[in-house]
C-alpha positions in Angstrom: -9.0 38.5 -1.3 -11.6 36.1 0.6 -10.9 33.0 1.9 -10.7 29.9 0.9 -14.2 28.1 0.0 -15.4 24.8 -0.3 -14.6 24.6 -3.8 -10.6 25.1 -3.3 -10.6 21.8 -1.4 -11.5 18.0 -3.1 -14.5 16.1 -2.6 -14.4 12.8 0.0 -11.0 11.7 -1.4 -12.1 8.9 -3.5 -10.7 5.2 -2.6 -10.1 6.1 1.3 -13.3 4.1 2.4 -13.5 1.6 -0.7 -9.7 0.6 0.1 -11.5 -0.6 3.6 -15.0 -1.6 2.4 -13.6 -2.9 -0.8 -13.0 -6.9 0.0 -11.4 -7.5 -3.4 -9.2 -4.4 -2.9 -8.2 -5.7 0.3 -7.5 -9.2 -0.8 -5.6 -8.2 -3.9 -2.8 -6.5 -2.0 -2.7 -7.6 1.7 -2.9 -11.5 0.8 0.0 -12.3 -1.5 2.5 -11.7 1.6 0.7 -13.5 3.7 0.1 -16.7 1.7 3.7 -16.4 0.9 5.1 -16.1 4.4 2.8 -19.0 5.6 3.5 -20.8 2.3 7.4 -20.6 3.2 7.0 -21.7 7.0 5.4 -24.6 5.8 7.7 -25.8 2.7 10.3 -23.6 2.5 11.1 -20.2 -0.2 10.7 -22.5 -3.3 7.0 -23.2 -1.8 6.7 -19.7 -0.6 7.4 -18.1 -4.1 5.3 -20.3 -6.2 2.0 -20.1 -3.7 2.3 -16.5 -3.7 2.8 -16.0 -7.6 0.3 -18.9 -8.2 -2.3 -17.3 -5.5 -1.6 -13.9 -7.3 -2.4 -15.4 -10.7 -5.3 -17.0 -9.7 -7.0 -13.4 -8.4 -5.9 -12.2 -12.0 -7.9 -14.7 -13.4 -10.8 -14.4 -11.1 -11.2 -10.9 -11.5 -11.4 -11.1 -15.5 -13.7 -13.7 -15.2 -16.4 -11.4 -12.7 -15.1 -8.0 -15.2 -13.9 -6.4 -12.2 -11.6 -4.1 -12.1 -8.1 -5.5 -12.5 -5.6 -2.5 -11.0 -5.3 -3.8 -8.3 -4.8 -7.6 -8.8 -2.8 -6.6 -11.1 -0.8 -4.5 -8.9 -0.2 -7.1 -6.7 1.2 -9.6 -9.1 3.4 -7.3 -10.5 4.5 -6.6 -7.0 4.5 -10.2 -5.7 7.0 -11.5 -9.0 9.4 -8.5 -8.1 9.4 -9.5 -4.5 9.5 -13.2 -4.8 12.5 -12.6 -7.3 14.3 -10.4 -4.5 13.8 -13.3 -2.1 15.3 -16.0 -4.4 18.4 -13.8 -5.4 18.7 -13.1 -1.5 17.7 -16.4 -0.6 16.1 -15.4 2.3 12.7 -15.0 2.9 12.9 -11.3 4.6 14.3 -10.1 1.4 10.5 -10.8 -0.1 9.9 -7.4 1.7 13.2 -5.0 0.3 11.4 -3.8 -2.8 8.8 -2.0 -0.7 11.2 -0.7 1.8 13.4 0.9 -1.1 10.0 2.3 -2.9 8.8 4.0 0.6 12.3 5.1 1.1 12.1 7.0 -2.7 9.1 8.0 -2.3 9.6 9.5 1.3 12.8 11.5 0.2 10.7 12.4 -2.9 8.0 14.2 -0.6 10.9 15.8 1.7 12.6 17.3 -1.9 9.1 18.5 -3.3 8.6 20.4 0.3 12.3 21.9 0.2 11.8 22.7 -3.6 8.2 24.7 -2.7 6.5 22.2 -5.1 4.7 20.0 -2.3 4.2 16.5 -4.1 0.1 16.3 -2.5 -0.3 19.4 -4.3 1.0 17.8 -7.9 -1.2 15.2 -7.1 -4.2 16.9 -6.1 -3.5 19.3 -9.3 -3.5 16.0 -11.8 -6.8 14.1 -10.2 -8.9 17.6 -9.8 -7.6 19.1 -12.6 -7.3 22.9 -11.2 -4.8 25.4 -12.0 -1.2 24.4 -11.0 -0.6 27.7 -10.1 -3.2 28.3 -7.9 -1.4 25.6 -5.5 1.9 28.0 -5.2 -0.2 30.6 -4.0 1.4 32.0 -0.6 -2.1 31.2 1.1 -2.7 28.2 -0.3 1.2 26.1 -0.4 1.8 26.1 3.0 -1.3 23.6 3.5 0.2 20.9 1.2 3.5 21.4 2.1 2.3 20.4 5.4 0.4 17.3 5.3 3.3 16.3 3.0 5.5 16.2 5.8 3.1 13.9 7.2 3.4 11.6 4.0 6.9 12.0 4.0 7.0 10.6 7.5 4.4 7.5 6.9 6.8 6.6 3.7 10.0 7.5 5.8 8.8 5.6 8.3 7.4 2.5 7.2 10.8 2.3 5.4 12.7 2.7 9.0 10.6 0.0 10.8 10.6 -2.7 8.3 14.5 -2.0 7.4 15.1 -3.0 11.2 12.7 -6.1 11.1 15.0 -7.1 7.9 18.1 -7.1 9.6 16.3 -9.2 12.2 14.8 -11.8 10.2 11.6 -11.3 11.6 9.5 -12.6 8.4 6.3 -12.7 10.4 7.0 -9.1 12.0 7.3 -8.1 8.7 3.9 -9.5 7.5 2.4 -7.4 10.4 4.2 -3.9 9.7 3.4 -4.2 5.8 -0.5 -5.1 6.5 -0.4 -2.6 9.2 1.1 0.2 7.0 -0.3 -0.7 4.1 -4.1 0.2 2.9 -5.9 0.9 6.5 -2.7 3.5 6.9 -2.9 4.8 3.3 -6.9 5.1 3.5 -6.6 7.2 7.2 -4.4 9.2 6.0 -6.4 9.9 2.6 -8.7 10.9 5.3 -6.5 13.3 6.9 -5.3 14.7 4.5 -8.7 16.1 3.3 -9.7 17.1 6.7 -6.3 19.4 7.5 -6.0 20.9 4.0 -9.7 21.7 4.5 -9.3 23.1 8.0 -5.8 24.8 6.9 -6.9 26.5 3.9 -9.6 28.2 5.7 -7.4 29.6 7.8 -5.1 30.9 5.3 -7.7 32.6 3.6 -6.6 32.5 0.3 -8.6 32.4 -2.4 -10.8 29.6 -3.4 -10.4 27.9 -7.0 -12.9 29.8 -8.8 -11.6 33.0 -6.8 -8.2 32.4 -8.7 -9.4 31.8 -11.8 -12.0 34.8 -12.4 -8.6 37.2 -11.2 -6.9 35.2 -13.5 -8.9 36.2 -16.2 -9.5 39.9 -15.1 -6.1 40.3 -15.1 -6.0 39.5 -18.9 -5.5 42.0 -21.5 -8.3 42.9 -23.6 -10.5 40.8 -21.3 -14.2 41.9 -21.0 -14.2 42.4 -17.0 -10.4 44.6 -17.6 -12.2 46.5 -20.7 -14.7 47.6 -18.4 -12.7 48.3 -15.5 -10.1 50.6 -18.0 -13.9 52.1 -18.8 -15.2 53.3 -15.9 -11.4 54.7 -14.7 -11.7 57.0 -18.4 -15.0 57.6 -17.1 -14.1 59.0 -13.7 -11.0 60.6 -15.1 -13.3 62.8 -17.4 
């Protein structure tokens, strides 16, 4: 078995430098909190909520009318009407903030179950956007480097959660904006980063084998397959 190669670990992770060079990226999910919490310091949460959905409709319209891409502006409305509606039930402006705290909290304990399951979440997701073999990733040589840098997900998730839970029960509505720019896309983008660096590093010092590795034993081991055929051959042939 030989180690790992360069073709058992992804590419540049794709979005980790546009999410910081990308302006319209940028603006599409860091601004709606902002214009909301300045919006609401100047008029109150009635102003707050409509700038911030108004502001959000507006990018929605201005990225049809350019054909851009409309993910993220998208995203972001859909993220700004559930937030604004959390603040208006709470009546407090902090409460703009609860749906991302819950959704890092699920998606924290999510990473810590897939780890303690042996079905580390970075792997699922690396399986669905590189399309290799699933079960290449459970490999013993292989697992243990996405199990890993899931725990340092898992802890970005857990963590964001745990900070911005405090600043809730604190009021601190411009704290908040801080933490949720801060921990937002420049944190998600670094740690795309990292992750390809360690799972790079790791897997080379595994040594397991690489994707294609995997799949030519994969089909040796079938059957009736031509490389099996001639193995089964030439053991006849030095049996004789």
């Amino acid at each position: 078995m030989t180690r790992a190669s360069a073709s058992s670990t992804p590419t540049a992770p794709y979005g980790a430098r546009d999410l910081l060079a990308n302006r319209s990226v940028l603006v599409d999910t860091v601004a709606p909190p902002v214009v909301f919490v300045l919006a609401n310091a100047l008029g109150g949460l009635g102003a707050g909520a409509a700038v911030a959905i108004g502001f959000s409709l507006v990018l929605v319209a201005a990225r049809l009318l350019r054909r851009q891409r409309l993910l993220y502006a998208m995203s972001g409305l859909g993220g700004t009407l559930i937030a604004v509606g959390f603040a208006l039930v709470a009546g407090e402006a902090s409460a703009y903030f609860l749906p991302g705290i819950v959704s890092n909290a699920v998606l924290g304990a999510v990473s810590v179950v897939s780890i303690l399951v042996r079905r580390p979440v970075i792997a699922l997701t690396s399986a669905a956007i590189y399309r290799w073999p699933l079960a290449w990733y459970w490999h013993p040589r292989v697992r243990p480097a996405y199990s890993e840098i899931t725990w340092v997900w898992a802890a970005l998730y857990l963590g964001k959660a745990a900070v911005q839970w405090i600043l809730v029960q604190r009021q601190e509505v411009g704290w908040l904006t801080v933490a949720r720019i801060a921990t937002g896309w420049p944190a998600f983008a670094a740690l795309l980063l990292v992750t390809y660096a360690y799972v790079t590093w790791r897997l080379e010092r595994l040594g397991g084998p690489s994707v294609d590795e995997y799949r030519h034993d994969q089909v040796m081991a079938v059957p009736g397959s031509a490389g099996s055929g001639k193995s089964r051959s030439g053991e006849s042939r030095s049996g004789e």
